[in-house]
NUPA-74270 format. One record per residue (C-alpha): z, x, y; residue in one letter. Coordinates in steps of 0.05 Angstrom, whole numbers, padded with zeros to 5 digits, always signed. Layout:
// residues N
ZXYA...
This chain:
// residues 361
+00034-00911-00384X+00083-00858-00413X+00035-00827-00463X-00019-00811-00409X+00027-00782-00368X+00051-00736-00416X-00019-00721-00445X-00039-00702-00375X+00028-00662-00357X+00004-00621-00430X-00054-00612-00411X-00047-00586-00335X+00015-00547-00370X-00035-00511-00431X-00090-00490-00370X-00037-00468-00332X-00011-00421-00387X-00078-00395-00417X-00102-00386-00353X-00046-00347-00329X-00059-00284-00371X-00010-00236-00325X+00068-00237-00332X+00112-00220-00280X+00151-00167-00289X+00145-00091-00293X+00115-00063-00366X+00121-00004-00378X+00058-00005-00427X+00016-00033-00371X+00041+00020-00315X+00015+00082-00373X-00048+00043-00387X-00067+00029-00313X-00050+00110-00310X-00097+00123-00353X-00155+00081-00319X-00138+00115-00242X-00138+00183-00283X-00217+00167-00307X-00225+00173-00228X-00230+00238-00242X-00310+00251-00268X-00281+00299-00324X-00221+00310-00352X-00207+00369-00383X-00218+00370-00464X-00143+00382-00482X-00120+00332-00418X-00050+00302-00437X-00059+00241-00403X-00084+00177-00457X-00153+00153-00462X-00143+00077-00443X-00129+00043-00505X-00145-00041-00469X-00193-00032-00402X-00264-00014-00411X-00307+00015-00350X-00361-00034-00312X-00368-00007-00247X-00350+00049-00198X-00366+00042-00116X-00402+00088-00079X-00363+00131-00035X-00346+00099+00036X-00302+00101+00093X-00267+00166+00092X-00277+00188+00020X-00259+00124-00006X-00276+00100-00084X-00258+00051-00123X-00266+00026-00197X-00276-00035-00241X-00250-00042-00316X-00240-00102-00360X-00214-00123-00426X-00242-00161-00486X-00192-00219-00465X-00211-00225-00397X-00174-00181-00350X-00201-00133-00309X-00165-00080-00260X-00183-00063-00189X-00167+00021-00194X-00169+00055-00119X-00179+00130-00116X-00125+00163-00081X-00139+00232-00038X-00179+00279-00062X-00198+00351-00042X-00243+00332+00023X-00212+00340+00087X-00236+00277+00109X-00198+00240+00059X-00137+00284+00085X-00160+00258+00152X-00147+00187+00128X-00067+00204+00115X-00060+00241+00180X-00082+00179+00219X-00017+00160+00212X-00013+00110+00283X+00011+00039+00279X-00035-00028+00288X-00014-00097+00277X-00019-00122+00214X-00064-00186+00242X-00132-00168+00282X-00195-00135+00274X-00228-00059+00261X-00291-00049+00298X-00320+00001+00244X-00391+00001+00259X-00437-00027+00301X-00463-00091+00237X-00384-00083+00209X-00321-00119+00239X-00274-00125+00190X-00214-00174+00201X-00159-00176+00166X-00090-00220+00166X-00035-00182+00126X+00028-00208+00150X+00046-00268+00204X+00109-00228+00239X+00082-00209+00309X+00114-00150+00297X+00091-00126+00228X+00048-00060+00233X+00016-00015+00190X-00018+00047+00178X-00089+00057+00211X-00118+00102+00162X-00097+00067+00103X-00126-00001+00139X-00203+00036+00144X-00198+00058+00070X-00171-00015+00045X-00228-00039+00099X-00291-00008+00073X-00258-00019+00005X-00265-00093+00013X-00344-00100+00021X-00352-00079-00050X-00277-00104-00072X-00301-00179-00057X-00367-00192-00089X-00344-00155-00147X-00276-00203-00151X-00325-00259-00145X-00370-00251-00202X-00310-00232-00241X-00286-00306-00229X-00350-00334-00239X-00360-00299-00312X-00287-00330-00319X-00244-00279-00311X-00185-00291-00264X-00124-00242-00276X-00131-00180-00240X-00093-00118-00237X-00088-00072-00170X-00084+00001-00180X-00070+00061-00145X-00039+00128-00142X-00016+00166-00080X-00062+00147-00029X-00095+00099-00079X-00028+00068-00072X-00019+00059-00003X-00097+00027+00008X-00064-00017-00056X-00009-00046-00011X-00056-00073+00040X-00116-00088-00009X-00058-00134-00042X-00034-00172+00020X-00114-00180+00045X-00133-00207-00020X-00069-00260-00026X-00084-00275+00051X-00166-00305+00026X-00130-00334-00018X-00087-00376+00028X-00148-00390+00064X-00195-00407+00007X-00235-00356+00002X-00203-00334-00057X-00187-00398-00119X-00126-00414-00128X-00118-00399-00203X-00135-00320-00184X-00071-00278-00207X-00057-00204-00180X-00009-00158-00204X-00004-00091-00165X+00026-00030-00189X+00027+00021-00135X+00039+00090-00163X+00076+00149-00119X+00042+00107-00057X+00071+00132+00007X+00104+00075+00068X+00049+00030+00081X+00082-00006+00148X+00144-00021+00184X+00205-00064+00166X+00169-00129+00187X+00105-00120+00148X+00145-00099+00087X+00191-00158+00086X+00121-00203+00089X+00099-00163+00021X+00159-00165-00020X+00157-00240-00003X+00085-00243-00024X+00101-00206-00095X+00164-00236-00107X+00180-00250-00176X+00152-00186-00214X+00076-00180-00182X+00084-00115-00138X+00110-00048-00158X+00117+00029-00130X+00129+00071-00186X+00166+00133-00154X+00181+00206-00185X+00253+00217-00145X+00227+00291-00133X+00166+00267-00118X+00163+00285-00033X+00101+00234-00025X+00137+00168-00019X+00168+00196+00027X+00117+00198+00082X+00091+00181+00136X+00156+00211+00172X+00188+00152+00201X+00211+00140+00275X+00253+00085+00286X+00268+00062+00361X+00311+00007+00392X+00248-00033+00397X+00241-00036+00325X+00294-00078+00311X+00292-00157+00310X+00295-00186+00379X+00364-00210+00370X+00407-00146+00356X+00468-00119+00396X+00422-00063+00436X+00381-00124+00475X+00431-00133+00524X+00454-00051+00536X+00417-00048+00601X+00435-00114+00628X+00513-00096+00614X+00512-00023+00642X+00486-00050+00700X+00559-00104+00713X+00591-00034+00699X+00626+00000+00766X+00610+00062+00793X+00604+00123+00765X+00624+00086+00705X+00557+00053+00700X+00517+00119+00714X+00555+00161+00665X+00547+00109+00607X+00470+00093+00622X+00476+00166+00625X+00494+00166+00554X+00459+00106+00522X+00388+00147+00551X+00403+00215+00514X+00408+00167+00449X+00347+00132+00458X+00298+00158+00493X+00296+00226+00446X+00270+00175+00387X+00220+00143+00447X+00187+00214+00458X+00186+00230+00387X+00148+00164+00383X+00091+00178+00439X+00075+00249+00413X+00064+00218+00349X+00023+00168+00377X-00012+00221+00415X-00025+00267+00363X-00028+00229+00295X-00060+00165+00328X-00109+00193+00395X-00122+00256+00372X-00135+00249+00301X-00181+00182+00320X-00229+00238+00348X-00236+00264+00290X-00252+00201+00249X-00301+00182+00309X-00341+00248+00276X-00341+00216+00217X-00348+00150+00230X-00397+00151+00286X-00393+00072+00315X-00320+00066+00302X-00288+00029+00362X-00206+00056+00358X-00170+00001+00368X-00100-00017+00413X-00047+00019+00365X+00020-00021+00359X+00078+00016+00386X+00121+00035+00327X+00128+00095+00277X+00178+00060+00236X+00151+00062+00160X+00191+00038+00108X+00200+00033+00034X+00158-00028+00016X+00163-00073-00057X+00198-00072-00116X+00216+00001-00135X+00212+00026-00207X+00244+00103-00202X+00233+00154-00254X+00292+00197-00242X+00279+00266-00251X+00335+00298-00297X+00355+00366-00311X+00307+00366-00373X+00247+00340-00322X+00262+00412-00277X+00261+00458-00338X+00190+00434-00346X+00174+00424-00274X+00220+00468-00234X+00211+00454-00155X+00158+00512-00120X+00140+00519-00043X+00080+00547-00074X+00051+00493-00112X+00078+00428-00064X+00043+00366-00117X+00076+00397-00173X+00117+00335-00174X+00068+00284-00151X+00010+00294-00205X-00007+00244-00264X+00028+00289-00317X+00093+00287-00290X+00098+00216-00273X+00078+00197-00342X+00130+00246-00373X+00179+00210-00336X+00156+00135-00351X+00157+00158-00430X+00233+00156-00409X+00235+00081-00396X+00261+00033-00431X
């Protein structure tokens, strides 16, 4: 009885680890090589362009444009790997458009995109995880192309994928990632599938409670944001963070309730005081409700004719989300890239980051 046991255990053991062609972990080789598949987004590179040829992935397939100026590519490799590369903004004002519709909406429901197009989506369980609207439509519209592709992949046997984007590319990664592993909960997606993202320069995707769902999802060494530290991108969207963004048990829940045992004028002067500290961050929130979430959703109704808006969540509280890997821009990183008002990406373009991730270990 012993041998079979351990004959089976080998063999569940060897499909486990040829199958598994992905390591956790961040590589720096993989990061420059996945830079130099998001830079073939661009039709032509210049002649003398510094940036590598890719040296593993070949191309199979590029999207058509959809959404709002959304693309997306397919490579593989000759053992069986292929990477999912998103295109991150590019020169069209709608794709600028995209970033600006910067509302909330929970991170569980559905988009009404079109009349024949409902796209629903599941990216974290917390009632009160949230993300970014605009990013949502891209990663939506993304997906109708994303999934058939993914499929035949597995079919032809090929089950180790890669997810890949710069700047916007990145953010759209984040929640491609945590639709994708949420099919695969669900069975839509096998089992034996294997992402690895690596999010490049991607701006906040969500607040705290979404965030917390992805690092949990990527534990281990699947997700990265690669960030240039003078880099202003990753810094966006700006960030509002209220008293209802907190968990429901915190030491603000019960403010009101105690102001209220307070005597008088002691109770008016101190709810006095607690207002003028909360309700600034509470108006900061509804104008940018108001004007990154209503009015800009005109704007992508011009675009997107039958797009329903949906109920937006109320929070503005991004946050960093994953596992960071910083390139830390030193003194000799300035002399070649000094900081100019004038030229604002100097610091967030492909040649930079890759001067910086030479640097690594």
């Amino acid at each position: 009885m012993k041998q079979p046991l351990t004959l089976l255990f080998f063999i569940l053991a060897s499909t486990t680890l040829f199958g598994q062609k992905l390591k956790p972990g961040f590589s720096k080789t993989e990061y420059v090589e996945l830079m130099s598949v998001f830079a073939r987004q661009v039709d032509t590179l210049p002649v003398n362009s510094p940036i590598p040829k890719p040296q593993r992935f070949k191309f199979v397939y590029r999207s058509p444009v959809v959404g709002l100026d959304n693309r997306w590519d397919l490579w593989t490799s000759p053992d069986s790997v292929a990477a999912i590369c998103i295109r991150g903004t590019t020169l069209e004002p709608v794709g600028w458009l995209e970033n600006f519709y910067a509302a909330m909406v929970p991170a569980k429901g559905q988009l009404i995109l079109s009349n024949d197009y409902k796209f629903d989506y599941h990216l974290a369980d917390h009632p009160q995880a949230a993300v970014h609207i605009g990013w949502l439509i891209g990663a939506a519209f993304l997906a109708q192309t994303i999934l058939p592709r993914l499929d035949s992949c597995v079919r032809a046997g090929i089950t180790n994928f890669y997810i890949m984007g710069h700047s916007q590319g990145g953010a759209i990664g984040y929640l491609m990632t945590s639709h994708l592993k949420q099919l695969q909960r669900q069975g839509k997606i096998p089992p034996t599938v294997q992402f690895k993202t690596y999010c490049s320069a991607a701006p906040k995707p969500g607040n705290l409670f979404y965030a917390y769902e992805y690092e949990a999802l990527t534990a281990g060494g699947w997700g990265f944001n690669v960030v240039n530290s003078a880099d202003w991108v990753p810094e966006m969207p700006i960030t509002i963070q209220t008293l209802e963004d907190f968990n429901q048990t915190n030491p603000f829940a019960n403010i009101p309730d105690l102001l209220k045992k307070q005597k008088f004028p002691k109770n008016l002067a101190l709810k006095y005081v607690f207002n003028k500290l909360s309700k600034p961050a509470q108006k900061a929130r509804k104008n940018y409700q108001k004007y990154l979430g209503q009015f800009a959703g005109k704007y992508v109704k011009t675009n997107l004719k039958e797009y329903i808006p949906p109920t937006f969540y109320q929070s503005s509280h991004y946050v960093r989300t994953g596992t960071f890997v910083i390139l830390l821009a030193d003194e000799a990183y300035f002399k070649k890239y000094p900081d100019n008002k004038k030229t604002i990406f100097v610091h967030h373009l492909l040649e930079p980051y890759l001067n910086l991730a030479a640097k690594l270990p």
